[in-house]
mmCIF file of the N, C-alpha and C atoms, coordinates in Angstrom:
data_MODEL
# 
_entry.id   MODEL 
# 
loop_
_atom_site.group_PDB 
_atom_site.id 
_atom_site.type_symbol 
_atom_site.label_atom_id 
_atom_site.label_alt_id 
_atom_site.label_comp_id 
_atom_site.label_asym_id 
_atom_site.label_entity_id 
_atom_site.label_seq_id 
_atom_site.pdbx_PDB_ins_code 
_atom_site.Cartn_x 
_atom_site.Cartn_y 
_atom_site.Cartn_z 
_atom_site.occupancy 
_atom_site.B_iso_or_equiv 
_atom_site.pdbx_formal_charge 
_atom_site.auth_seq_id 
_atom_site.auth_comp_id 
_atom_site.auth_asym_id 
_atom_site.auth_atom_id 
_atom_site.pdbx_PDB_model_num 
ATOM 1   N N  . UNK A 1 1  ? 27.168  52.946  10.246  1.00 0.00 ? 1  UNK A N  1 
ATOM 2   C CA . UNK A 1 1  ? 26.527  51.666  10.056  1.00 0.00 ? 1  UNK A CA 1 
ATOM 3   C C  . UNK A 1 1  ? 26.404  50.977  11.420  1.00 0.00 ? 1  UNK A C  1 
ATOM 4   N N  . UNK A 1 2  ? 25.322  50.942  12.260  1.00 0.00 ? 2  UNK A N  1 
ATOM 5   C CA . UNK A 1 2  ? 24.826  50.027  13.446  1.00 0.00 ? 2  UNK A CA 1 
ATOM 6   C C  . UNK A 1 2  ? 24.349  48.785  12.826  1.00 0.00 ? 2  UNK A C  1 
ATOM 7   N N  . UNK A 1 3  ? 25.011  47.523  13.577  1.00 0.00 ? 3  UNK A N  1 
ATOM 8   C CA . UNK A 1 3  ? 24.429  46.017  13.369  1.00 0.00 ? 3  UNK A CA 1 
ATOM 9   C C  . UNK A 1 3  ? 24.383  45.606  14.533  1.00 0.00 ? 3  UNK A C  1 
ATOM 10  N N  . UNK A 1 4  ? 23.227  44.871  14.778  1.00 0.00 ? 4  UNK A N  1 
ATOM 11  C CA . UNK A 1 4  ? 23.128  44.282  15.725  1.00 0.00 ? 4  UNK A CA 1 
ATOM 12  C C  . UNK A 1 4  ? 22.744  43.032  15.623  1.00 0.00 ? 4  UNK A C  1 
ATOM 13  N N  . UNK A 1 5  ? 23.107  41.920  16.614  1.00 0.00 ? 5  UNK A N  1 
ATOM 14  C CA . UNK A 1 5  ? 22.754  40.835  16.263  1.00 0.00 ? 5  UNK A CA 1 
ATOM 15  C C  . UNK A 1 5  ? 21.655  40.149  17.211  1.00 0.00 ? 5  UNK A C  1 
ATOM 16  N N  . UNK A 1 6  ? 20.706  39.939  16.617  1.00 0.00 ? 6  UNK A N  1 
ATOM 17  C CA . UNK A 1 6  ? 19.644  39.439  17.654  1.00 0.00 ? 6  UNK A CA 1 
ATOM 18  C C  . UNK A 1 6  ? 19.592  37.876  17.693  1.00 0.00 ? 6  UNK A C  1 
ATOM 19  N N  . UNK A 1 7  ? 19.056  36.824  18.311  1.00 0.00 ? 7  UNK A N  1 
ATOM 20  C CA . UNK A 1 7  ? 19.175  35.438  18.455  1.00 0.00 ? 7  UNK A CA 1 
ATOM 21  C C  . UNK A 1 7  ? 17.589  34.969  18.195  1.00 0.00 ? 7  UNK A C  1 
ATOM 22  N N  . UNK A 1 8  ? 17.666  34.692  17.648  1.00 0.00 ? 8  UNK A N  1 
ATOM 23  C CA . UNK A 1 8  ? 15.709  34.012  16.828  1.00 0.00 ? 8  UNK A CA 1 
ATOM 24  C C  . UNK A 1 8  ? 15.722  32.693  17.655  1.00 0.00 ? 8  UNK A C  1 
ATOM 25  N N  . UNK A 1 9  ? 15.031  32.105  18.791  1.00 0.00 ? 9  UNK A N  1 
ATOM 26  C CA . UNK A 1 9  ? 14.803  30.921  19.207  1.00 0.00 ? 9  UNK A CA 1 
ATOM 27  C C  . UNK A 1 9  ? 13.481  30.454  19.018  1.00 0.00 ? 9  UNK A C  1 
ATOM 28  N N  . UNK A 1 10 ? 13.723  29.196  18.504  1.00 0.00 ? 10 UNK A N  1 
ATOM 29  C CA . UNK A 1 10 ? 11.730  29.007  19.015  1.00 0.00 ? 10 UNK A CA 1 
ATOM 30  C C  . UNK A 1 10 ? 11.268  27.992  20.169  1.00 0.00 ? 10 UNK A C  1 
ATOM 31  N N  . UNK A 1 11 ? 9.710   28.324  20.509  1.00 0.00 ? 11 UNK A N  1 
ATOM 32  C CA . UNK A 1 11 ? 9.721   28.355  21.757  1.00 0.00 ? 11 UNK A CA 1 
ATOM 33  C C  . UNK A 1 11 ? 9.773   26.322  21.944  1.00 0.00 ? 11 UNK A C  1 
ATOM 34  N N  . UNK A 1 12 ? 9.980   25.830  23.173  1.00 0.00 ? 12 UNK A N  1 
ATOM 35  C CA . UNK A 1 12 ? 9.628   24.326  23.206  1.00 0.00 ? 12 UNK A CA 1 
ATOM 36  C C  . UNK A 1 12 ? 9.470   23.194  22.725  1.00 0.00 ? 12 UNK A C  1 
ATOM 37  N N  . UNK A 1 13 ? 8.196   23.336  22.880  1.00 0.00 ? 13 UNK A N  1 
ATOM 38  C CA . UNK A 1 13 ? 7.197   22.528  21.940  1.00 0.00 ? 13 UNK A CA 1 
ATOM 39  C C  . UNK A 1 13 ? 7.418   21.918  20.438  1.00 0.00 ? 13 UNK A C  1 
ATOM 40  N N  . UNK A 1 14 ? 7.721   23.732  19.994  1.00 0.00 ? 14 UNK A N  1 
ATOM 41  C CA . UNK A 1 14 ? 8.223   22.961  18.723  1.00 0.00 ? 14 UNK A CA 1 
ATOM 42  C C  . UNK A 1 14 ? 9.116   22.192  17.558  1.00 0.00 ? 14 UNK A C  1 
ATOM 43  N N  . UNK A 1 15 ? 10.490  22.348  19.007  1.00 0.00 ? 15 UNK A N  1 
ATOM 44  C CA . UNK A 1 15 ? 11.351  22.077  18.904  1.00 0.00 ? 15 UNK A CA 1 
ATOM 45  C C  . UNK A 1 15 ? 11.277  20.364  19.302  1.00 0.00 ? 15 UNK A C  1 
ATOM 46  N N  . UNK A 1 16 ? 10.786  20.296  20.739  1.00 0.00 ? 16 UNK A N  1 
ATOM 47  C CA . UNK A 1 16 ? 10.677  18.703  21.259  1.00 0.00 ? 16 UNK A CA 1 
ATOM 48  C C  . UNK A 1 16 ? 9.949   17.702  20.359  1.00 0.00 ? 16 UNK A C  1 
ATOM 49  N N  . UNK A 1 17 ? 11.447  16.842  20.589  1.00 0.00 ? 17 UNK A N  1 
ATOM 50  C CA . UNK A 1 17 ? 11.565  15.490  19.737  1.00 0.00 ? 17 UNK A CA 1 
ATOM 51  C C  . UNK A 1 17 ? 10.242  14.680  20.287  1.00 0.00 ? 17 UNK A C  1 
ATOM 52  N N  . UNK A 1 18 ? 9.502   13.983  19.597  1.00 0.00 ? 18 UNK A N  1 
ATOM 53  C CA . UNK A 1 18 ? 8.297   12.954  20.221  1.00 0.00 ? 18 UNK A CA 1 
ATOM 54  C C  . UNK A 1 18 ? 8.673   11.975  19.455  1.00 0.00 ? 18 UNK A C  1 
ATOM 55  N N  . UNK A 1 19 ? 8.667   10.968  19.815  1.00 0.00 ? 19 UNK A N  1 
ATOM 56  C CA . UNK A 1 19 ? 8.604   9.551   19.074  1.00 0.00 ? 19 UNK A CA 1 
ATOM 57  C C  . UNK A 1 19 ? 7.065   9.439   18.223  1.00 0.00 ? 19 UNK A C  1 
ATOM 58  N N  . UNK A 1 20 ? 6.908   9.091   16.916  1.00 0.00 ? 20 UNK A N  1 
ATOM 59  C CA . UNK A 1 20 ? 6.201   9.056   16.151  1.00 0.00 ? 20 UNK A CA 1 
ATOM 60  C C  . UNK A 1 20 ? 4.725   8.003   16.688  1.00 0.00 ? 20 UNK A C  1 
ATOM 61  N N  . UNK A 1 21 ? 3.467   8.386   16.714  1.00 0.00 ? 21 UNK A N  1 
ATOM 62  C CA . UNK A 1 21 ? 2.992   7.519   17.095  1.00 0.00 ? 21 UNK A CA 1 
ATOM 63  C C  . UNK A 1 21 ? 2.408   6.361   15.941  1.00 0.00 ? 21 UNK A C  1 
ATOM 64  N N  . UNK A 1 22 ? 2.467   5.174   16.118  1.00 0.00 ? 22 UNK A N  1 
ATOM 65  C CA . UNK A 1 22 ? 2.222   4.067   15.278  1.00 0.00 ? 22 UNK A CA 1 
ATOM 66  C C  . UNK A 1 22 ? 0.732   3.863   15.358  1.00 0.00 ? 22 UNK A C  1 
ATOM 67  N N  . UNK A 1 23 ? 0.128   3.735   13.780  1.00 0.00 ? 23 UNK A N  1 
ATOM 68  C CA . UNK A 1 23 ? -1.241  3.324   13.695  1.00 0.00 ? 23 UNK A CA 1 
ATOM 69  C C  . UNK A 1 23 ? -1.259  1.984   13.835  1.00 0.00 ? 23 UNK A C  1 
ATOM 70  N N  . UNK A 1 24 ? -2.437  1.375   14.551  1.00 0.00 ? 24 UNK A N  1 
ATOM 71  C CA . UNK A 1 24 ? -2.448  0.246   14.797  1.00 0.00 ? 24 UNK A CA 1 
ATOM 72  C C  . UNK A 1 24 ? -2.996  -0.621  13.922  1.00 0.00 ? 24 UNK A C  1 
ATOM 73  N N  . UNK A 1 25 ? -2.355  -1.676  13.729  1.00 0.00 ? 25 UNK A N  1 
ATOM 74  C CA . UNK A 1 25 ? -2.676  -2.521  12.309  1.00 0.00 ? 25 UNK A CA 1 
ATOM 75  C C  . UNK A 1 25 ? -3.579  -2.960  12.340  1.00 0.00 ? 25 UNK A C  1 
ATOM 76  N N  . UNK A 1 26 ? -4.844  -3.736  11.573  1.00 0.00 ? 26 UNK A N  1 
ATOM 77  C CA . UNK A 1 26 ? -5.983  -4.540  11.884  1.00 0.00 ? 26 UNK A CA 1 
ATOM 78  C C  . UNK A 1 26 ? -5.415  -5.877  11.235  1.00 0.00 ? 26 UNK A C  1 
ATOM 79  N N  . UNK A 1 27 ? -5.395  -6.764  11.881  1.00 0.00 ? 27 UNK A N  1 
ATOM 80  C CA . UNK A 1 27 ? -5.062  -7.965  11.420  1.00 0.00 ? 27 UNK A CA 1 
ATOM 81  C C  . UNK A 1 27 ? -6.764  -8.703  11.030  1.00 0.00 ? 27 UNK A C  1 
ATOM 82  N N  . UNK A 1 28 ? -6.864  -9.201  10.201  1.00 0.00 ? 28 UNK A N  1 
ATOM 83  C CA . UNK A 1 28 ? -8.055  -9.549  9.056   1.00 0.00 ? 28 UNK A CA 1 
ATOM 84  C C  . UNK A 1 28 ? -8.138  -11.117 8.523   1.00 0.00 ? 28 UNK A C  1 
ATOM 85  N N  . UNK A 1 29 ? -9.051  -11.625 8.404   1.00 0.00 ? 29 UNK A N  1 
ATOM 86  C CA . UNK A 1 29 ? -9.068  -13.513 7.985   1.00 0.00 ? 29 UNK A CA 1 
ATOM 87  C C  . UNK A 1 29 ? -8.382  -13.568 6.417   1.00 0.00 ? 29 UNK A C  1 
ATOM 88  N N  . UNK A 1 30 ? -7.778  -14.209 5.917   1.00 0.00 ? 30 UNK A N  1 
ATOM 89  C CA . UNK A 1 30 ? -7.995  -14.408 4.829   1.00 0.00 ? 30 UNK A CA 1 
ATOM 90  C C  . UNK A 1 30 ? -8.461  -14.716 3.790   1.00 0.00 ? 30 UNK A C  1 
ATOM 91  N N  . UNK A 1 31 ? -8.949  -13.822 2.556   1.00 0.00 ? 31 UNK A N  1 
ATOM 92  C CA . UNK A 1 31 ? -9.955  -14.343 2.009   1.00 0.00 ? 31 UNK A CA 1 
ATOM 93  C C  . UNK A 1 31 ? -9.893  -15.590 1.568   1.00 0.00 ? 31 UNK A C  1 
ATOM 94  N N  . UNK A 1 32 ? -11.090 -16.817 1.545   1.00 0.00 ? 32 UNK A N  1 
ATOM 95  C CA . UNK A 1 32 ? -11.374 -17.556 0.505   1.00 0.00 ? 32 UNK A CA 1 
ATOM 96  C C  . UNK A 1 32 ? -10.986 -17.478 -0.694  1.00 0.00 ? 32 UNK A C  1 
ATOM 97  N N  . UNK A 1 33 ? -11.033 -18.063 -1.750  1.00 0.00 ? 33 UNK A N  1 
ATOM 98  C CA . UNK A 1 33 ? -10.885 -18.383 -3.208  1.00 0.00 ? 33 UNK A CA 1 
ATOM 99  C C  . UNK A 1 33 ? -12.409 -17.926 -3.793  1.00 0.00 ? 33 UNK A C  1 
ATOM 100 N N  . UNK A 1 34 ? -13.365 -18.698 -3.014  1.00 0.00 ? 34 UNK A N  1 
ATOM 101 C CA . UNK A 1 34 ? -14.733 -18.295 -2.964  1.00 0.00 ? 34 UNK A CA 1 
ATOM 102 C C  . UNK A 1 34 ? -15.475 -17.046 -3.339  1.00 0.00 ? 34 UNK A C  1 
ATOM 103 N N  . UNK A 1 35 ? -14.771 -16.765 -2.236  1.00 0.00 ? 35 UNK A N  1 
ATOM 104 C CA . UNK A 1 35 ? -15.007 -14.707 -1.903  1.00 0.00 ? 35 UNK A CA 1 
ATOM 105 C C  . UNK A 1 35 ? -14.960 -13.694 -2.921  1.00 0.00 ? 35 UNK A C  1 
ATOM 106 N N  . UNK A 1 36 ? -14.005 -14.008 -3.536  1.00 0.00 ? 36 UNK A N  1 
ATOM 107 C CA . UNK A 1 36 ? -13.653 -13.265 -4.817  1.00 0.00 ? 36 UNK A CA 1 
ATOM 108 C C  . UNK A 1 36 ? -13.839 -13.046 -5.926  1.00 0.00 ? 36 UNK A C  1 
ATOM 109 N N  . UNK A 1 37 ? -14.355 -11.976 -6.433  1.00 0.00 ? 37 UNK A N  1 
ATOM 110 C CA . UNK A 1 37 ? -15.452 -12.085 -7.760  1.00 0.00 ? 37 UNK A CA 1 
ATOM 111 C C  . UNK A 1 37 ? -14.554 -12.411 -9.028  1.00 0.00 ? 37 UNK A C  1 
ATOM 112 N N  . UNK A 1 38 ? -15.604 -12.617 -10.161 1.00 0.00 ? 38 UNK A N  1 
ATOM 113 C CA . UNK A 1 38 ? -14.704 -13.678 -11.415 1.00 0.00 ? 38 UNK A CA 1 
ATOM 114 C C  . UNK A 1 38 ? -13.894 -12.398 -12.247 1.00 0.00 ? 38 UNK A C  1 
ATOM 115 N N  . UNK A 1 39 ? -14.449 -11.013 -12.386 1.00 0.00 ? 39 UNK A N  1 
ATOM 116 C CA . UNK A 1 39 ? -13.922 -10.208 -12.375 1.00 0.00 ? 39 UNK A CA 1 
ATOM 117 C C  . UNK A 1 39 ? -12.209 -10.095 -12.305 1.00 0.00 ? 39 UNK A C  1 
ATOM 118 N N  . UNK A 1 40 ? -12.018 -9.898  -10.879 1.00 0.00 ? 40 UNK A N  1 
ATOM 119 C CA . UNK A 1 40 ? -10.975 -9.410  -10.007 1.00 0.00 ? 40 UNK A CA 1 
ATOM 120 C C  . UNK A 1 40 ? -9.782  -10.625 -10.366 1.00 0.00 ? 40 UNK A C  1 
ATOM 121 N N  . UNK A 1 41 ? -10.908 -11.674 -9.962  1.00 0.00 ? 41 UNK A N  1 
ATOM 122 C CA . UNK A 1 41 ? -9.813  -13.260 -11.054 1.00 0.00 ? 41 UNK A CA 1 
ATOM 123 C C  . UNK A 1 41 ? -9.197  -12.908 -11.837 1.00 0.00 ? 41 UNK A C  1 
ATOM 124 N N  . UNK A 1 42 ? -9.937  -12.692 -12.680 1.00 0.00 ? 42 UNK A N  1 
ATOM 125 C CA . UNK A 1 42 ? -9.745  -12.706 -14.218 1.00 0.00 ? 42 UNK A CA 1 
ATOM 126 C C  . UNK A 1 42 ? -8.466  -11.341 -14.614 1.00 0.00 ? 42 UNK A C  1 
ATOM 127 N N  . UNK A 1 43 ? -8.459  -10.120 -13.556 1.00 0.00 ? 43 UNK A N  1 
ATOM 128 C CA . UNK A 1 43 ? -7.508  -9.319  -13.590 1.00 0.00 ? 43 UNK A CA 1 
ATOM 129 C C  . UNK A 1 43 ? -6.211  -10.027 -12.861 1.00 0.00 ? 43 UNK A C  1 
ATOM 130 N N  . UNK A 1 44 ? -6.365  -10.937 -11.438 1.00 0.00 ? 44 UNK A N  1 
ATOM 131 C CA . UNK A 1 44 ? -4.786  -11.405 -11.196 1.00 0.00 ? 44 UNK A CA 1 
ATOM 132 C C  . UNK A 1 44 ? -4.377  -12.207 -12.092 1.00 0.00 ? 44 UNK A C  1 
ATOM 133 N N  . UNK A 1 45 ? -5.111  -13.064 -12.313 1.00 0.00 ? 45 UNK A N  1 
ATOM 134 C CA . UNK A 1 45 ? -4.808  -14.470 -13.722 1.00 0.00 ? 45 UNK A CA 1 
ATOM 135 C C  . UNK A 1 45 ? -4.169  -13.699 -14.721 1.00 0.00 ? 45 UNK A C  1 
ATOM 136 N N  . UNK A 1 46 ? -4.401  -12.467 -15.368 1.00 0.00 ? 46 UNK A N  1 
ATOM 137 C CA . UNK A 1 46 ? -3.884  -11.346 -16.254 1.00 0.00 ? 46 UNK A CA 1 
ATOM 138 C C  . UNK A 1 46 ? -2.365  -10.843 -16.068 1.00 0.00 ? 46 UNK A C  1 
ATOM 139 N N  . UNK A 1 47 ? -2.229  -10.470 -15.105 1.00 0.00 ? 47 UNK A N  1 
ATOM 140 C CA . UNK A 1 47 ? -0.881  -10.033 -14.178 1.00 0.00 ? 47 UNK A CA 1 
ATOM 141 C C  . UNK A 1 47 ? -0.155  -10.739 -13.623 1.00 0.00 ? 47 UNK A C  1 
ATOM 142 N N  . UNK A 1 48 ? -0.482  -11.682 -13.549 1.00 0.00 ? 48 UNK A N  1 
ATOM 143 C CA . UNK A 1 48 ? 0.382   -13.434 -13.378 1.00 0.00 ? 48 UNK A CA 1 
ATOM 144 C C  . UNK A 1 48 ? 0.497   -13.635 -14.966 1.00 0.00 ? 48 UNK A C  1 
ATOM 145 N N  . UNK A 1 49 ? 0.182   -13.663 -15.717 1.00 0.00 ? 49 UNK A N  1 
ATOM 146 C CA . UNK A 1 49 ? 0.841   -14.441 -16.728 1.00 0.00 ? 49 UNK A CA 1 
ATOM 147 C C  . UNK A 1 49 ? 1.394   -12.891 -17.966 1.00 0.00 ? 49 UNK A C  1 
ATOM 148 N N  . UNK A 1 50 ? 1.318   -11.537 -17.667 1.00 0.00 ? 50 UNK A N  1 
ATOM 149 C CA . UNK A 1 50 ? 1.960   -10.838 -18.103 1.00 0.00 ? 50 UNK A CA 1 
ATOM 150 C C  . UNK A 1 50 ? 3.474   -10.921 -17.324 1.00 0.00 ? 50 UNK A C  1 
ATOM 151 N N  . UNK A 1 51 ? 3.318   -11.085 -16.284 1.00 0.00 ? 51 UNK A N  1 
ATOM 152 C CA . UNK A 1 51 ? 4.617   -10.901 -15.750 1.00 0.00 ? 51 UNK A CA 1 
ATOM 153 C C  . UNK A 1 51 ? 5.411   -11.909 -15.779 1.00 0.00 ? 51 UNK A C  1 
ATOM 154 N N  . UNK A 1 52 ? 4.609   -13.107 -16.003 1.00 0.00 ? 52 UNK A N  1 
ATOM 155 C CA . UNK A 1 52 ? 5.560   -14.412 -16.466 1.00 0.00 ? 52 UNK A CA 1 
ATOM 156 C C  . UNK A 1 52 ? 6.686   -13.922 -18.290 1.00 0.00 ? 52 UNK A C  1 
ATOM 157 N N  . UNK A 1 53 ? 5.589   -13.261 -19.064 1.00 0.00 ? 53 UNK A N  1 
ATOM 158 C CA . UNK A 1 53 ? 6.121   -12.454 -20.079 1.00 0.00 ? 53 UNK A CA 1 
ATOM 159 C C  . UNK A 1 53 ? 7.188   -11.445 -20.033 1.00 0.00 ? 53 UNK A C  1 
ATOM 160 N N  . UNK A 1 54 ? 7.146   -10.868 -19.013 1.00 0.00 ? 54 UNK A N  1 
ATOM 161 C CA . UNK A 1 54 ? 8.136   -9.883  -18.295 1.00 0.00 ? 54 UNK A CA 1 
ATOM 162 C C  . UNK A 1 54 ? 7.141   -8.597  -19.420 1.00 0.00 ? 54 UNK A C  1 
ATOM 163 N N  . UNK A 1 55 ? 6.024   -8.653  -19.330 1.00 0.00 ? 55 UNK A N  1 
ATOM 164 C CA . UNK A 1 55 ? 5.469   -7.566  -19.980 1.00 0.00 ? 55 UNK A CA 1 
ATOM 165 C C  . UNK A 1 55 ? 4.699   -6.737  -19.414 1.00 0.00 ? 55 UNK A C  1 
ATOM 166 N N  . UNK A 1 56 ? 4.784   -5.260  -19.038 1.00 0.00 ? 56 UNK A N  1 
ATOM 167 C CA . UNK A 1 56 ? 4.218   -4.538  -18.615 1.00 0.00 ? 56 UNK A CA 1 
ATOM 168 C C  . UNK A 1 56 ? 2.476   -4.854  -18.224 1.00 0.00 ? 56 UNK A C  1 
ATOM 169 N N  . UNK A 1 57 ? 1.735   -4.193  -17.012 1.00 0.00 ? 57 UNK A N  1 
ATOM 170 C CA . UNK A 1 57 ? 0.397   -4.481  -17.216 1.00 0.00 ? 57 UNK A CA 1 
ATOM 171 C C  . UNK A 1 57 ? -0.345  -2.959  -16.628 1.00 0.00 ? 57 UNK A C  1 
ATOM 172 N N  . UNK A 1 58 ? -1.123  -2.472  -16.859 1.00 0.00 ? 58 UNK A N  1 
ATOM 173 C CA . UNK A 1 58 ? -2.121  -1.719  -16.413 1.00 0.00 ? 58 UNK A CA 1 
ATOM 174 C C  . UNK A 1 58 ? -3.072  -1.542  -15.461 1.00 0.00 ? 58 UNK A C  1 
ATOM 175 N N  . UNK A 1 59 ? -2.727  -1.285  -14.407 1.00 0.00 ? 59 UNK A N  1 
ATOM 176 C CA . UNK A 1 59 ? -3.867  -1.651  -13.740 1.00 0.00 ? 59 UNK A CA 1 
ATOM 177 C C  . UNK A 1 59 ? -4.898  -0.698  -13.001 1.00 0.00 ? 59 UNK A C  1 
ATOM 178 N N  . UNK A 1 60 ? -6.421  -0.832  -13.221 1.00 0.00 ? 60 UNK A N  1 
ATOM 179 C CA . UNK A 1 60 ? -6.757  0.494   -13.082 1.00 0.00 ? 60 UNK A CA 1 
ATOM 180 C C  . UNK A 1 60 ? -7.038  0.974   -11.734 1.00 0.00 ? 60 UNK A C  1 
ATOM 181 N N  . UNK A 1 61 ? -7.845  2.166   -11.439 1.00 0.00 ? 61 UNK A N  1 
ATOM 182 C CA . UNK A 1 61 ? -7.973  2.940   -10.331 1.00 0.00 ? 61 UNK A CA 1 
ATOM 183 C C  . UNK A 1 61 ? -9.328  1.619   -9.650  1.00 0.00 ? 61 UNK A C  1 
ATOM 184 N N  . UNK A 1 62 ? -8.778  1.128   -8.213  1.00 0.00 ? 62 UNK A N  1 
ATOM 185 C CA . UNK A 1 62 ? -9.536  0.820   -7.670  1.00 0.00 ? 62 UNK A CA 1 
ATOM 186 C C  . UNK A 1 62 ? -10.146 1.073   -6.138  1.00 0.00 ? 62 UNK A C  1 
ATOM 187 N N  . UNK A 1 63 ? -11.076 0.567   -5.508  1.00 0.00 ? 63 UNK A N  1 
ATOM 188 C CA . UNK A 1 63 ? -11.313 0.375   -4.000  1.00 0.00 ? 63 UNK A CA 1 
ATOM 189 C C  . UNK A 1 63 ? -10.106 -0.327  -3.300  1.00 0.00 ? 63 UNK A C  1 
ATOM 190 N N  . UNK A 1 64 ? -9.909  -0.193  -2.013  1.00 0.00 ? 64 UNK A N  1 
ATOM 191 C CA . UNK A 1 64 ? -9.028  -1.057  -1.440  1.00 0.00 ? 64 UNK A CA 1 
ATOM 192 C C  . UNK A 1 64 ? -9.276  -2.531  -1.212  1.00 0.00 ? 64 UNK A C  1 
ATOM 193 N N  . UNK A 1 65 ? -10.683 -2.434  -1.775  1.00 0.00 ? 65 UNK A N  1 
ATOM 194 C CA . UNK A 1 65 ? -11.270 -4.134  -0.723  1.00 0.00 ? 65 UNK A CA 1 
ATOM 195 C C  . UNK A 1 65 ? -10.952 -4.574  -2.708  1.00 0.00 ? 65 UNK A C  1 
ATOM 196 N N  . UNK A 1 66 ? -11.026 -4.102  -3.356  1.00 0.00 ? 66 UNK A N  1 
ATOM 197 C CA . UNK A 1 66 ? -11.213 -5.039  -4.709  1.00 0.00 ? 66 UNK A CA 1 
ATOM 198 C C  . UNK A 1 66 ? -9.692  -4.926  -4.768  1.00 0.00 ? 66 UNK A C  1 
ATOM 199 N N  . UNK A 1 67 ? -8.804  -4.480  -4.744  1.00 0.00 ? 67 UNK A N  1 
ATOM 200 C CA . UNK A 1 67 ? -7.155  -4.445  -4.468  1.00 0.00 ? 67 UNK A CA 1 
ATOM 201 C C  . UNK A 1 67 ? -6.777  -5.690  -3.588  1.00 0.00 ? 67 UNK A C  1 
ATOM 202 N N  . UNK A 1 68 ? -7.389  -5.976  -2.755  1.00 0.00 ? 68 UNK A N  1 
ATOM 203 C CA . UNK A 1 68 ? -7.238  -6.854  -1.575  1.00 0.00 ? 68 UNK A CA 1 
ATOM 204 C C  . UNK A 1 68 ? -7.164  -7.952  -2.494  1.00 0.00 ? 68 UNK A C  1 
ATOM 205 N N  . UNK A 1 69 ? -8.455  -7.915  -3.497  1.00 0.00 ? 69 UNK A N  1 
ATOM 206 C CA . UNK A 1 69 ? -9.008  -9.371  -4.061  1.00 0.00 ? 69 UNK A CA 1 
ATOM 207 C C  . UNK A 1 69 ? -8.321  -9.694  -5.110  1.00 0.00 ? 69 UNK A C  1 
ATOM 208 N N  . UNK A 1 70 ? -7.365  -8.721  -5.843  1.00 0.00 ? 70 UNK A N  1 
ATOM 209 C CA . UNK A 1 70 ? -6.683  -9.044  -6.661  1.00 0.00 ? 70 UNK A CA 1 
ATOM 210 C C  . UNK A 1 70 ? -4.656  -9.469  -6.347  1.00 0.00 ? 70 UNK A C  1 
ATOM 211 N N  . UNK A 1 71 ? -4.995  -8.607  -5.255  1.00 0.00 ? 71 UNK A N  1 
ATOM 212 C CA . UNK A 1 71 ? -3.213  -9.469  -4.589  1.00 0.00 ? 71 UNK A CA 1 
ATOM 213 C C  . UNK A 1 71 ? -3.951  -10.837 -3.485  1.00 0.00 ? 71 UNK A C  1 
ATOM 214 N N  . UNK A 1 72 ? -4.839  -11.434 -3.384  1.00 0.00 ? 72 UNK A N  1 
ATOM 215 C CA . UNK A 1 72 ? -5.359  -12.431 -2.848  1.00 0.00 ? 72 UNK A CA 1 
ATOM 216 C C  . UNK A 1 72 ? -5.049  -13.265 -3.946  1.00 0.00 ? 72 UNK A C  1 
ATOM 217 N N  . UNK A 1 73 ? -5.973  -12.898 -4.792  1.00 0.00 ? 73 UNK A N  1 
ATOM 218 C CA . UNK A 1 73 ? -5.724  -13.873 -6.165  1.00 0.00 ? 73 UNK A CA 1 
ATOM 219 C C  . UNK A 1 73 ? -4.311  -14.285 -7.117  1.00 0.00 ? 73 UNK A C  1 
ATOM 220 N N  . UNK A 1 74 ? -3.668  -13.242 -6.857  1.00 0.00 ? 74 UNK A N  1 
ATOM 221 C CA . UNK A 1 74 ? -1.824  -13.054 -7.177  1.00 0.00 ? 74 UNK A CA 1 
ATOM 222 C C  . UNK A 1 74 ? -1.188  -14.365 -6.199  1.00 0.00 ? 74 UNK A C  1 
ATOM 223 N N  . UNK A 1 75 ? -1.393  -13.980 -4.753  1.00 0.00 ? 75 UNK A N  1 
ATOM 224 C CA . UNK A 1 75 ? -0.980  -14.905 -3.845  1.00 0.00 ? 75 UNK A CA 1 
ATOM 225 C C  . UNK A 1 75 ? -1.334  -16.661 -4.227  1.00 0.00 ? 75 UNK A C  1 
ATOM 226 N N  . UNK A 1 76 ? -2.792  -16.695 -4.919  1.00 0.00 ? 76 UNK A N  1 
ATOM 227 C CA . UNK A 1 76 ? -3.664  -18.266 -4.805  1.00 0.00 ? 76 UNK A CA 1 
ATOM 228 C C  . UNK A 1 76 ? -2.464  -18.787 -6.335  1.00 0.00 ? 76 UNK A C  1 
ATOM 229 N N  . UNK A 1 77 ? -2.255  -17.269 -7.124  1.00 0.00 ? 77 UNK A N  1 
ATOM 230 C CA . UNK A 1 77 ? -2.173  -18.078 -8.612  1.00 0.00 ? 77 UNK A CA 1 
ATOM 231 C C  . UNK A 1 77 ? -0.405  -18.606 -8.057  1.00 0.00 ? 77 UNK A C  1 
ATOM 232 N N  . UNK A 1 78 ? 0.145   -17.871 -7.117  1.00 0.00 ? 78 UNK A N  1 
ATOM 233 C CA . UNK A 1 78 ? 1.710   -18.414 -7.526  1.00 0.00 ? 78 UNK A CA 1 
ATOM 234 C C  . UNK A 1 78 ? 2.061   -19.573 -6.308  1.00 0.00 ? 78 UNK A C  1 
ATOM 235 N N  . UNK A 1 79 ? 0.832   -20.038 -5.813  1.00 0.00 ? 79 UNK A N  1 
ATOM 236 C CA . UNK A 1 79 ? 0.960   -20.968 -5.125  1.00 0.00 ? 79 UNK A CA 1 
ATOM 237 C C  . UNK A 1 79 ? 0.245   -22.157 -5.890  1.00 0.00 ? 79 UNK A C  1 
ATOM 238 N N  . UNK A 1 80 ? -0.132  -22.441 -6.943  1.00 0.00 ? 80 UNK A N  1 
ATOM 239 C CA . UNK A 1 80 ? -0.727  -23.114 -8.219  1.00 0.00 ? 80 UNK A CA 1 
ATOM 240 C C  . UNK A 1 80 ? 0.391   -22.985 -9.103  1.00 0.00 ? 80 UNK A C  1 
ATOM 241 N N  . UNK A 1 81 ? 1.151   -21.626 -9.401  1.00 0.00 ? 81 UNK A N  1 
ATOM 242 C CA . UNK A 1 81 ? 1.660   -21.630 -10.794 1.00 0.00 ? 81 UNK A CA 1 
ATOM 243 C C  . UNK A 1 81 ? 3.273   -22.574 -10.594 1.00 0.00 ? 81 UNK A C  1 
# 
């Protein structure tokens, strides 16, 4: 029975540590009250007062800019509610 022991290294590169690089944020105006369609309202006004219920809500598959308009509208209602 011959064993031999060989040493597996890998090379550099893929070993060297890099500090992660950071995407740079876009800082953006805030929307108006205006801006925001009656729609998207009508879904935070929904989710503000389910959660005042402590009751589950649904919310469906959207764009990021109509997402925007509905935690905009979250933000307007609990500064009113």
């Amino acid at each position: 029975m011959n064993t031999e022991a060989q040493i597996i290294a890998s090379s550099a590169p893929l070993v060297k540590s890099e500090t992660a690089k950071k995407h740079p944020r876009i800082v953006r105006e805030p929307l108006n009250s205006q801006d925001i369609t009656v729609p998207l309202k009508a879904l935070g006004r929904h989710i503000a007062k389910c959660q005042r219920k402590r009751q589950s809500v649904r919310v469906p598959a959207m764009r990021s800019s109509e997402l925007g308009q509905v935690l905009r509208t979250l933000e307007l209602k609990r500064a009113y509610a």
